[in-house]
N, C-alpha and C positions, 0 to 999 in steps of 0.2 A: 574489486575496488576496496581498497582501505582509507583509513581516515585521515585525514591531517594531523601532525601532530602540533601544526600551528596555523596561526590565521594566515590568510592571504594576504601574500607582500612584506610577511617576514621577514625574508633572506635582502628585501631594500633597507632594510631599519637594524639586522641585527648587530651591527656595530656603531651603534648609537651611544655616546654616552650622556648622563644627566651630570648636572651642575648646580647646588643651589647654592647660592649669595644672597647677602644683603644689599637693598636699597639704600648705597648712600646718602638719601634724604632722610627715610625717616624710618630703618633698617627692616624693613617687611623683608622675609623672607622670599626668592623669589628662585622657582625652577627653570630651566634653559635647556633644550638638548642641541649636542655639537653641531647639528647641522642648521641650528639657528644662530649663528653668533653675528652673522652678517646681515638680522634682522632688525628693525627699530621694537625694541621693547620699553612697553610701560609700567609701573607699579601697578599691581589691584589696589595697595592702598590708598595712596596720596596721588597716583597719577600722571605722578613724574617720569621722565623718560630715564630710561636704565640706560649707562654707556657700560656694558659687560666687561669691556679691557679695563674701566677705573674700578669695578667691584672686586674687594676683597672676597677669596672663594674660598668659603666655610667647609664644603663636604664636595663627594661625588660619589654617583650611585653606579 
């Protein structure tokens, strides 16, 4: 028996990418992976709801 070299259910995730943008209300930085873009997101800051297609995208990891 040998070890994993990864956690279980890697090979569902390994092509994930990261996204971080700002909240255009009150510019909190905010993280997204691509396989949420079709989700309802909120700021942790202010609380407002994030529309990902209107956020300008600062980086991706």
């Amino acid at each position: 028996m040998t070890t994993p070299k990864h956690c279980p259910g890697f090979e569902n995730f390994r092509h994930l990418s990261s996204f971080t943008c700002r909240c255009p209300e009150c510019g909190q930085e905010k993280e997204i992976f691509s396989d949420e873009f079709d989700k309802t997101h909120v700021c942790d800051s202010c609380g407002k709801k994030i529309d990902f297609t209107q956020c300008s995208l600062d980086s991706t990891a």
